[in-house]
C-alpha positions in Angstrom: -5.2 109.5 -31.0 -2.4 112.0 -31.0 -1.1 112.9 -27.4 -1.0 116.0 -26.3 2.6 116.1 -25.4 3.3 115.7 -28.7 1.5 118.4 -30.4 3.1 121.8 -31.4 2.6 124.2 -28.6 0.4 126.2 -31.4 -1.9 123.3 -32.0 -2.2 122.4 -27.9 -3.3 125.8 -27.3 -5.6 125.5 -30.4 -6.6 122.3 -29.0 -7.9 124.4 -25.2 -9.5 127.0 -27.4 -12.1 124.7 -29.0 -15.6 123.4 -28.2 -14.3 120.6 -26.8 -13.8 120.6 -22.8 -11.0 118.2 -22.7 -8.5 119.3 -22.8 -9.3 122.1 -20.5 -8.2 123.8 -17.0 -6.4 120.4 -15.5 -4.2 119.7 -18.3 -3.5 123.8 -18.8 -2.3 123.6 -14.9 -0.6 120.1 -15.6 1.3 122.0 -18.3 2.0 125.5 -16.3 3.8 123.4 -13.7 6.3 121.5 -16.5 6.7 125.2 -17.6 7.9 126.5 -13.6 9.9 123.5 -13.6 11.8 124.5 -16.8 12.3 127.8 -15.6 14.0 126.7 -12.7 15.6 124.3 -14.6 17.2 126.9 -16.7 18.4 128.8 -14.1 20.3 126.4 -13.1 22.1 125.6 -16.5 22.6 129.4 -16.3 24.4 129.3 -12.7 26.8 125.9 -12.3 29.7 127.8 -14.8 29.6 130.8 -13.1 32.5 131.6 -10.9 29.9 132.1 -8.0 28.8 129.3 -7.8 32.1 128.0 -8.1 33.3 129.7 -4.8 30.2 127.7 -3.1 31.0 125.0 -0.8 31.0 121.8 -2.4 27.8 120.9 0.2 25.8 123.8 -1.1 26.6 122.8 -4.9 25.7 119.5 -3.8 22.1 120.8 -2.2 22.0 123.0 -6.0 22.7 119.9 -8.0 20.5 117.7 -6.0 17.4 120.3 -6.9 17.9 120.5 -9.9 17.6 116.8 -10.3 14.8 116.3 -8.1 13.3 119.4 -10.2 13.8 117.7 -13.4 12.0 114.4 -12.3 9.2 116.6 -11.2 9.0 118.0 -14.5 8.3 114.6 -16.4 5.6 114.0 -14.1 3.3 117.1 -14.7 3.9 116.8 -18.3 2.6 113.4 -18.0 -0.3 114.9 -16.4 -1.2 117.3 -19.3 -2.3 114.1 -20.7 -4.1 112.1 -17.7 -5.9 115.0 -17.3 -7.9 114.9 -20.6 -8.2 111.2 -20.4 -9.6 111.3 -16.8 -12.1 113.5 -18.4 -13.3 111.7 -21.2 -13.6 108.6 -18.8 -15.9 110.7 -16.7 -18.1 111.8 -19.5 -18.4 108.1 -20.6 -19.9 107.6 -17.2 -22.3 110.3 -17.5 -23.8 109.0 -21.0 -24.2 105.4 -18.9 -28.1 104.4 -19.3 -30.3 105.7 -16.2 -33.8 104.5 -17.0 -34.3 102.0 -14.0 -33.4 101.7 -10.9 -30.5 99.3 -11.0 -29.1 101.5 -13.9 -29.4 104.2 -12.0 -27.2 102.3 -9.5 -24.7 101.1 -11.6 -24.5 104.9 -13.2 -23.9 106.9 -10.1 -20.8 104.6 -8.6 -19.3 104.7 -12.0 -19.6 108.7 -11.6 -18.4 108.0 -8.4 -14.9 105.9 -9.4 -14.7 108.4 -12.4 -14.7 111.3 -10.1 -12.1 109.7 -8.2 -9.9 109.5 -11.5 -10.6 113.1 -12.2 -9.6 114.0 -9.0 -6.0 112.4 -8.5 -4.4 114.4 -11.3 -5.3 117.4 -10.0 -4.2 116.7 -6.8 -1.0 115.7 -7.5 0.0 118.6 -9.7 -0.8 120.3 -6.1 1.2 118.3 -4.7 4.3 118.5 -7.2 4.0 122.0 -6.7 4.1 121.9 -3.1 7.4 119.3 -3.6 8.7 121.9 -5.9 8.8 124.7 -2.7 12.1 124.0 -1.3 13.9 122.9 -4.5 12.7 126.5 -6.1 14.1 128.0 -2.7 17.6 126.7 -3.2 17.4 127.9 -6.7 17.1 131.3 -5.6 19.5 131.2 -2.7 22.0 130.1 -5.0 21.1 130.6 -8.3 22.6 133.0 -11.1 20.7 136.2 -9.8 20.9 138.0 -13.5 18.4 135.4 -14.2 16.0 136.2 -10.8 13.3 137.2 -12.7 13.0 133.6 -13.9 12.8 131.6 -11.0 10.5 134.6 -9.8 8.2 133.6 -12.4 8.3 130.1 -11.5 7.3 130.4 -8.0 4.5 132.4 -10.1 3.1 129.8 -12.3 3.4 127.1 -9.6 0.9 128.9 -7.7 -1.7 129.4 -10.9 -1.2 125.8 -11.3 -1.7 125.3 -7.5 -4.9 127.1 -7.3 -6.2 126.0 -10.5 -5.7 122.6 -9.2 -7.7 123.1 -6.4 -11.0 124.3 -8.7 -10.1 121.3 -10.0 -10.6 119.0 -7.0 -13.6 121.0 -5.6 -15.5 120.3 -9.0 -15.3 116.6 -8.4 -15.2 116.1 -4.9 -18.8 116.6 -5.4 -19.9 113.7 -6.9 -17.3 111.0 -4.9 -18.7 108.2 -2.1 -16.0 107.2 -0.9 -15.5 108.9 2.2 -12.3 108.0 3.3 -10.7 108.7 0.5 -12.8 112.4 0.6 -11.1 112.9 3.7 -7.7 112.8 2.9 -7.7 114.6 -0.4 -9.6 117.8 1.3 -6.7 117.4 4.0 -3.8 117.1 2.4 -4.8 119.9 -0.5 -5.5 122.4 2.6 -1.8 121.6 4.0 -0.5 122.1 0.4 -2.3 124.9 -0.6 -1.5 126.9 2.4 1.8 126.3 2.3 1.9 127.5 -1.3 0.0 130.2 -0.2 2.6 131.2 2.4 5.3 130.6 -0.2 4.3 132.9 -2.5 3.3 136.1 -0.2 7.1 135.7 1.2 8.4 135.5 -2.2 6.5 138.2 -3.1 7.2 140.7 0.0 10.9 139.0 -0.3 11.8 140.6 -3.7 11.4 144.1 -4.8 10.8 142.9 -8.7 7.9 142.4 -8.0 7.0 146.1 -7.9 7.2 149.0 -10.2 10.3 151.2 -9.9 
């Protein structure tokens, strides 16, 4: 089966808008986050010529350079999770169609659901937490980047919260049918300490820059 990397951007979005649910919000969020981090990344291809930059210290073109390169790795993760996504998907639905006519089946079903759930749930969660990593590598974008091109990294603070929050339904809709409690714990912890901090993030950014207002 073809990836869904390696589609034409056309026929991925064709691919959301059908009857089938996978792939569907996680993979959509998986691929939003790729997209902040190529905003940011082009921002910085847009700033290290400039004679701005070039006046910087050579600690604060390190921290630049550093970002960008953290930012990049970042990237190749969430597009790996536009995939993992759908996959984790059709692995749940495969647990669903198990057989539930006795008891033991019925067993056997709802821990399957269970591990499932778990998979369904990890993808998700990271993209949160990539775009919680991605924070204070977007911040030294903007502090240093080429401000001719603000709007951009603006944008990508923008779609890291969508894919942030999107992330969360995400989670929430299979949380639900997980056992394991431990493991329950320390996803709805860690996602509240990410979230919040996006959250933060992005009411400062907002407040921060006048672009995001009419003139």
């Amino acid at each position: 089966m073809e990836k869904l990397i390696d589609m034409k951007l056309e026929d991925y979005i064709n691919k959301v808008d059908s009857p089938s649910p996978a792939p569907g919000g996680g993979s959509v969020m998986g691929a939003v986050g790729s997209l902040a981090c190529a905003l940011a990344g082009m921002v910085g291809h847009l700033t290290i010529n400039k004679n701005k930059f070039k006046e910087l210290t050579e600690e604060e073109k390190n921290d630049f350079n550093n970002a960008i390169e953290k930012i990049k790795e970042i990237k190749i993760k969430l597009i790996e999770t536009i995939d993992k996504d759908a996959e984790s998907f059709n692995i749940f639905m495969d647990a669903i169609k198990l057989p539930k006519n006795t008891e033991e089946e019925k067993l056997i079903r709802k821990n399957e659901i269970s591990k499932a759930s778990v998979k369904s749930t990890e993808t998700p969660f990271n993209i949160l937490k990539y775009s919680y990593q991605l924070i204070p590598l977007f911040d030294i974008i903007l502090k240093y980047g080429n401000s001719g091109v603000i709007t951009d990294i603006a944008s990508a603070y923008i779609l890291i919260y969508a894919a942030s929050k999107g992330s969360i339904l995400n989670i929430n809709i299979n949380t639900t049918l997980i056992e394991d409690k431990i493991f329950l714990e320390d996803i709805k912890k860690n996602s509240s300490i990410y979230i919040e901090k996006i959250e933060s993030k992005f009411r400062e950014i907002e407040n921060k820059l006048d672009i995001f207002r009419i003139k």
